[in-house]
C-alpha positions in Angstrom: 0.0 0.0 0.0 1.2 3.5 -0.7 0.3 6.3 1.1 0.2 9.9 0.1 1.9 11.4 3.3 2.7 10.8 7.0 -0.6 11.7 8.5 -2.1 9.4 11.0 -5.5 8.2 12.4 -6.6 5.3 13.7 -6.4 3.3 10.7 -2.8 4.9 9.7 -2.8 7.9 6.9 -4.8 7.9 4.0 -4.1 5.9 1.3 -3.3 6.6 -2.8 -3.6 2.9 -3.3 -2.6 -0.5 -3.6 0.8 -2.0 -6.2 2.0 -5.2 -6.8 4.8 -6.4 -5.7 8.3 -6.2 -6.8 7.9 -2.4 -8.5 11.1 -0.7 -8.8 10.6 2.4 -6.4 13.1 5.2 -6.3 14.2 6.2 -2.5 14.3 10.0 -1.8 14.0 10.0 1.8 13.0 8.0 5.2 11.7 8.3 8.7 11.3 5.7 11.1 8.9 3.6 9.5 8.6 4.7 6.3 10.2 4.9 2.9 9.3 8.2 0.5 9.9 7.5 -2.9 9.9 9.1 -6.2 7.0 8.0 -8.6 7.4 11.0 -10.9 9.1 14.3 -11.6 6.2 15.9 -9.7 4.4 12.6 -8.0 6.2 10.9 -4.9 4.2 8.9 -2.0 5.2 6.7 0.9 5.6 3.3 1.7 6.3 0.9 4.9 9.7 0.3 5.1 9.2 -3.8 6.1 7.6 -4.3 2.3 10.4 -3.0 0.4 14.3 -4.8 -0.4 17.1 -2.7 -1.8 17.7 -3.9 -5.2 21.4 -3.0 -6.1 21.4 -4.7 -9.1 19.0 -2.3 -11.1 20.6 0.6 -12.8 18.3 3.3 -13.1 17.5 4.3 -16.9 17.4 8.1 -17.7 13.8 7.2 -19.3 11.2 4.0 -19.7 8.7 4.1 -22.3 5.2 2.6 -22.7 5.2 -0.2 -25.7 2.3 -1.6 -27.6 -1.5 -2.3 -25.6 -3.9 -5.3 -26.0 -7.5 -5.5 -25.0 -9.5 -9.3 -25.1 -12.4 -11.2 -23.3 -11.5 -14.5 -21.8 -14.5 -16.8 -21.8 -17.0 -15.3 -20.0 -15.6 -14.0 -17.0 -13.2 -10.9 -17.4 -11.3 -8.9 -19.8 -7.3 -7.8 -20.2 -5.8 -5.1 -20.8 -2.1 -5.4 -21.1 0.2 -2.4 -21.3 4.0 -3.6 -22.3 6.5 -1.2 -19.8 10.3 -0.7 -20.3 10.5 -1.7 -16.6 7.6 -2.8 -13.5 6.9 0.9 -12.2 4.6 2.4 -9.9 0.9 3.0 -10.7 -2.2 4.5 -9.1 -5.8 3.4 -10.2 -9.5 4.4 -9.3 -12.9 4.1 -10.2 -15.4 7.0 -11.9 -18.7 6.7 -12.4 -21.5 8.3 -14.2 -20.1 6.9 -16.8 -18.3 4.4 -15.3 -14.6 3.9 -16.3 -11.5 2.4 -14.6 -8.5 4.8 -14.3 -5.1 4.3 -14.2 -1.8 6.4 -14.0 1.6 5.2 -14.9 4.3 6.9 -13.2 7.9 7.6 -14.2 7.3 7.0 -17.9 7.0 8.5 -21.8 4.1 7.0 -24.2 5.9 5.2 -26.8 2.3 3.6 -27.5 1.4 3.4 -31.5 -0.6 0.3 -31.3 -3.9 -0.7 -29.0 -4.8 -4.0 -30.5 -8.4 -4.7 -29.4 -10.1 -7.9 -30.1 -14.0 -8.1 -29.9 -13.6 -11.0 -27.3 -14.0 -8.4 -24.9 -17.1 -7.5 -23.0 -17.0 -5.4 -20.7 -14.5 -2.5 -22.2 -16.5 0.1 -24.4 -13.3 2.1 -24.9 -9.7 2.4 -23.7 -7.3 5.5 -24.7 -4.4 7.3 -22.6 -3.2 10.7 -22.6 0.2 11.7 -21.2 -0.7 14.5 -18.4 3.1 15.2 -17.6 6.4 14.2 -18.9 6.7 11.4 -17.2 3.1 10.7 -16.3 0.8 8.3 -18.6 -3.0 8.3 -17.7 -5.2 5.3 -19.0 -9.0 5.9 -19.1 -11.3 2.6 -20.0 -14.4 3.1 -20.2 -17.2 0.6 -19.4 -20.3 -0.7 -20.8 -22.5 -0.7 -17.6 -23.0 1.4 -15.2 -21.9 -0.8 -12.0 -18.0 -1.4 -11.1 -17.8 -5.2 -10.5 -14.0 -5.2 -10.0 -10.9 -5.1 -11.5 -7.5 -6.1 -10.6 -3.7 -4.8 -11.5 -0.6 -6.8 -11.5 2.3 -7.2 -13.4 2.9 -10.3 -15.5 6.6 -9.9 -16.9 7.0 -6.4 -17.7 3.9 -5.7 -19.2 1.0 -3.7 -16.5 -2.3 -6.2 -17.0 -5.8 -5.3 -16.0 -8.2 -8.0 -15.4 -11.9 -6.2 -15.2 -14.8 -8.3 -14.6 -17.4 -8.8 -16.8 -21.0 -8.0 -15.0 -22.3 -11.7 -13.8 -24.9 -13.0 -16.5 -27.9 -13.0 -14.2 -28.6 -10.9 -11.6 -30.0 -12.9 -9.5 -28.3 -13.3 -6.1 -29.0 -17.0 -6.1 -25.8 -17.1 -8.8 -23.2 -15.0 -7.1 -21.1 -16.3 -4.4 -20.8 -14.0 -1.6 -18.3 -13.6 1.2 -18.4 -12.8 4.8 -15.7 -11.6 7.2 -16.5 -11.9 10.1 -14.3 -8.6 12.1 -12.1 -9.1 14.5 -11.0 -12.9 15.9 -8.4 -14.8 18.2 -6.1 -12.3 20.0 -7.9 -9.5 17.9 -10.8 -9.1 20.3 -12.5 -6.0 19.0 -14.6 -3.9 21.6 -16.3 -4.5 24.3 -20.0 -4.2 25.5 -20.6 -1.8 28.3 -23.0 -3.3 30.2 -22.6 -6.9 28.9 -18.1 -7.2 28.8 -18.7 -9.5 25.3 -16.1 -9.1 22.7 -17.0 -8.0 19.9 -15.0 -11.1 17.8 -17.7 -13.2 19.6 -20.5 -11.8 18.1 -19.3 -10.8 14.6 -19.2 -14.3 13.9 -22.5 -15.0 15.2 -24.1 -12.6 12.8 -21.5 -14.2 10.4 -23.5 -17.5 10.8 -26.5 -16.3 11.1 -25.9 -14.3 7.5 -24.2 -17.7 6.0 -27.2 -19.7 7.2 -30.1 -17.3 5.8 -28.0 -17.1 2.4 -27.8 -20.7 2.0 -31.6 -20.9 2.6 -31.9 -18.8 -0.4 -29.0 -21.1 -2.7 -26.6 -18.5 -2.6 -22.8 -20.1 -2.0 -20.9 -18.3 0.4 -17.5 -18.3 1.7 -16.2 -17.3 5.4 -13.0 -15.8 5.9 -13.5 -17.5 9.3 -16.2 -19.7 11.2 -13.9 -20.2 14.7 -12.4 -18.0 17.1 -8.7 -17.9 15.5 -6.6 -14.7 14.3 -6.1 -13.6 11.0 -4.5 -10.5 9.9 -6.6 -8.1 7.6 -4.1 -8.2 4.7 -4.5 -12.6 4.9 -8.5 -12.0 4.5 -7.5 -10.2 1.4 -5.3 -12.8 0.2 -7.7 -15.6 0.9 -10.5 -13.9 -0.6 -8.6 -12.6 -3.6 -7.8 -16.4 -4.7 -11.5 -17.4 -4.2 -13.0 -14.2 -6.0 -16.0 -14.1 -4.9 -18.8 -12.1 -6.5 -19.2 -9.7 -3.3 -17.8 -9.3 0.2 -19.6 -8.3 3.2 -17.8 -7.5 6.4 -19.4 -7.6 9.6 -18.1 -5.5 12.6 -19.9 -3.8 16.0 -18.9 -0.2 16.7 -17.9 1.8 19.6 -17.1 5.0 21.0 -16.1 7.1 24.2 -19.4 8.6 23.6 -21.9 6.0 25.0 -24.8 8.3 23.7 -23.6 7.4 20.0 -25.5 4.5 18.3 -26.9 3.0 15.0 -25.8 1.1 12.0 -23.6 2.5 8.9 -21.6 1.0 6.1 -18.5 2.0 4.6 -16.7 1.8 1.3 -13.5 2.8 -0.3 -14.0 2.9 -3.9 -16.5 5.2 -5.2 -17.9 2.6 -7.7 -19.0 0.2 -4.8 -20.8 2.6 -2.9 -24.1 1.3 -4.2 -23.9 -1.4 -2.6 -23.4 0.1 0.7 -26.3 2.6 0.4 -28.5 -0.7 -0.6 -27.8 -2.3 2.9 -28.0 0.9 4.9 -31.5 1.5 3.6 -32.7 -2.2 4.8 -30.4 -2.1 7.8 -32.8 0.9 8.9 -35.9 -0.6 9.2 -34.6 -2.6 11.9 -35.3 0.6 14.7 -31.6 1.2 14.3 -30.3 4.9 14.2 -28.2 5.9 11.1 -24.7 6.6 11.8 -24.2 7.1 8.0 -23.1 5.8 4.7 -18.8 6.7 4.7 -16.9 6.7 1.7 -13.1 6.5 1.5 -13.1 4.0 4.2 -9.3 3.5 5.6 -9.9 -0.5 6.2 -7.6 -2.7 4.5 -10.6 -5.3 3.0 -12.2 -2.1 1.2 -9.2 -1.2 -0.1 -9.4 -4.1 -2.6 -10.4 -3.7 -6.0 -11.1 -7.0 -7.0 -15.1 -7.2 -6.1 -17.7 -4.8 -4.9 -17.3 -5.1 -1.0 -18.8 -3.4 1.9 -18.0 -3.0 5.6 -21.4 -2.9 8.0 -21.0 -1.9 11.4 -23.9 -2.9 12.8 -24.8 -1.3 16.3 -22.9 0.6 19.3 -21.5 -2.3 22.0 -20.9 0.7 23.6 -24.8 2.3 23.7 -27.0 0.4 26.0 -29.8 0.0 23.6 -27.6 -0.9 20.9 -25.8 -3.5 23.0 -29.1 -5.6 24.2 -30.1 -5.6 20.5 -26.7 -7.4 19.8 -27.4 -9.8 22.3 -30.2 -11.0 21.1 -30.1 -14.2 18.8 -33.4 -12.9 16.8 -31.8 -9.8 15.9 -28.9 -11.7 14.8 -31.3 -13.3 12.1 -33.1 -9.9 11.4 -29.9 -8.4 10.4 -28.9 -11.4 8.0 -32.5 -10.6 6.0 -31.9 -6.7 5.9 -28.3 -7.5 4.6 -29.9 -10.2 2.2 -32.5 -7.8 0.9 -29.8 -5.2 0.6 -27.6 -7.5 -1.8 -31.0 -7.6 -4.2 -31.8 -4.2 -3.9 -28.2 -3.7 -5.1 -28.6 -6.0 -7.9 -31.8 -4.4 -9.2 -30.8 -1.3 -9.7 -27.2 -2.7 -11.6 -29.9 -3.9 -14.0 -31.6 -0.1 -14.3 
C-alpha cells in the first residue's frame, strides 16, 4: 500500500492505493517507519519500510517508455488489458462513475504507445485511450459498458502492467453469485467490548457471520467465510484468501464503539466510489430494523475495502458501547433480522445494476 503522506488516524494515513509487488521504487527520503519514494518528476508517496528490499542490481535508466497495448475477453468472465513497460513501475488506479470507467496512472514513464490491439472477445470494455498528463506521467482511461463497477484487478505479469476487469455476472440474481463474509475481528484481535454486557466483539461478529451464511444458503446463494472459529487472521490474509476465491461480493461484519456512549446506529462504509451502491443498498434495509443511522462513509481507511477485486462493503452494525444498541446485539433474533436486511440489501443492489 502506498500512502500519500505521513498523517495518522486510527487506521494509519490515507491511502493513494494498492501496487504489486516487486515495483522498482526510487528512495528519496526515510523516517522511522517509512520509505518516501519518487514515482514521478512531480508525484512521490510513501511506503512501509518492512515491504520494500534494496535492489542493487538495477541501474536506473534516464527514461522508460510505454510499448504496444492489447484489450481481449476470456471466456466469459473478465477482460485484459495489457500495457508492455520498459520496466515494472509504480501505478495508481480508481474508479469514476456516471459513466463508469477504470482509471489508471503510470508513473515515471514517456508513451511510446502506436498500437492498442483490441479484439471483440472483450465485454466489458466500451473504450480504452491514454493521454500523457506530464512528462513522465501516462494516464489510461477505460471506459465501461454498464453502469456498475464489479471489479478489476492490476498486476504485473513480466513487464507488461495487465488489468483484469470483470465482466457483469450474467444473471442478476443473487442466487448465482457467491458471496463472502468476514467476520471482524478474531483470536487475539478481540474487538470492543459491551458496556453493560463485557462481550467481545469477535464473539458476536461471527454469530451474525453464521447467522448471515445460514439465511443465504436458505436462499441457494454459495458463500465463503473468511473465518467460522475464534482464530486470528490478519486483515491483509483475509485479502489474500478472498482474492484467490473471488467471490462475486464481500460483506464485512463488525460492531462499533465509541467514548461517547450516547452514539448508536448502523452504517456502512466503502472505499471505492464505484462500490458505494452497494453500501447505500444495505444501509436503507439495515434501517428498518429501529436502528439509528450513523451514516453511509466513503473512502473508508480499512484494509478489505481497499481491494479492488469485487464490490465489498463494511457494515457496522450497532454501538457495543450504547446500551440500547448492546441488548439488540445480544439477542439471537436480531442476529437473524440483520442477515435478511443485509440479504435484501444484496438484491436491492442488484436491481438497480440492472436499471
Amino acid at each position: 500500500m502506498l500512502a500519500y503522506g505521513l498523517g495518522e488516524e486510527r487506521l494509519g494515513g490515507a491511502k493513494l492505493g494498492c501496487i504489486d509487488t516487486n515495483i522498482v521504487l526510487l528512495l528519496i527520503d526515510s523516517t522511522k517507519d517509512m520509505y518516501k519514494v519518487q514515482l514521478s518528476k512531480n508525484h512521490a508517496a510513501y511506503i512501509e519500510k518492512h515491504y520494500t528490499k534494496e535492489d542493487t542490481t538495477i541501474k536506473q535508466k534516464p527514461f522508460y517508455l510505454t510499448d504496444a497495448w492489447s484489450v481481449k475477453g476470456v471466456e466469459d468472465s473478465f477482460d485484459i488489458v495489457s500495457i508492455s513497460m520498459g520496466e515494472k513501475l509504480p501505478y495508481k488506479t480508481w474508479m469514476e462513475v456516471s459513466p463508469a470507467k477504470i482509471m489508471v496512472e503510470l508513473y515515471g514513464v514517456q508513451s511510446n504507445t502506436n498500437w492498442i490491439q483490441q479484439l471483440q472477445s472483450a465485454k466489458e470494455i466500451r473504450n480504452i485511450y491514454f493521454n500523457q498528463t506530464e512528462d513522465d506521467v501516462v494516464q489510461v482511461t477505460i471506459e465501461l459498458k454498464h453502469q456498475q463497477h464489479w471489479g478489476y484487478t492490476v498486476s504485473y505479469h513480466g513487464k507488461a502492467l495487465t488489468i483484469k476487469i470483470k465482466h457483469q455476472p450474467k444473471k442478476l440474481d443473487i442466487k448465482n453469485l457467491t458471496i463472502a463474509i468476514d467476520a471482524g475481528h478474531g483470536g487475539t484481535n478481540v474487538g470492543a467490548e459491551g458496556t453493560c454486557s463485557k462481550v467481545e466483539e469477535k464473539e458476536y461478529t461471527l454469530k451474525f457471520a453464521k447467522a448471515l451464511k445460514k439465511y443465504l444458503q436458505s436462499q441457494k446463494v454459495k458463500v465463503i467465510m473468511t473465518r467460522e472459529k475464534d482464530t486470528t487472521i490478519d486483515n491483509r490474509d483475509r485479502v489474500l484468501l478472498l482474492q484467490k476465491q473471488n467471490p462475486d461480493i464481500l460483506i464485512s461484519l463488525h460492531l462499533n464503539s465509541s467514548s461517547n456512549f450516547m452514539a448508536q446506529g448502523v452504517s456502512t462504509y466503502y472505499k471505492h466510489i464505484g462500490f458505494r451502491p452497494l453500501t447505500t443498498a444495505i444501509l436503507r434495509n439495515m434501517l428498518k430494523l429501529d436502528l439509528n443511522e450513523f451514516g453511509n462513509v466513503g473512502n473508508f481507511n480499512f484494509t478489505p475495502n481497499a481491494i479492488t477485486d469485487f464490490p465489498n462493503s463494511l457494515v457496522e452494525i450497532a454501538f457495543l458501547s450504547n446500551p440500547n444498541d448492546e441488548r439488540k446485539i445480544l439477542s439471537p433474533p436480531f442476529h437473524d433480522a440483520v442477515a435478511k436486511k443485509i440479504c435484501q440489501g444484496i438484491i436491492d443492489f442488484l436491481k438497480q445494476a440492472k436499471d
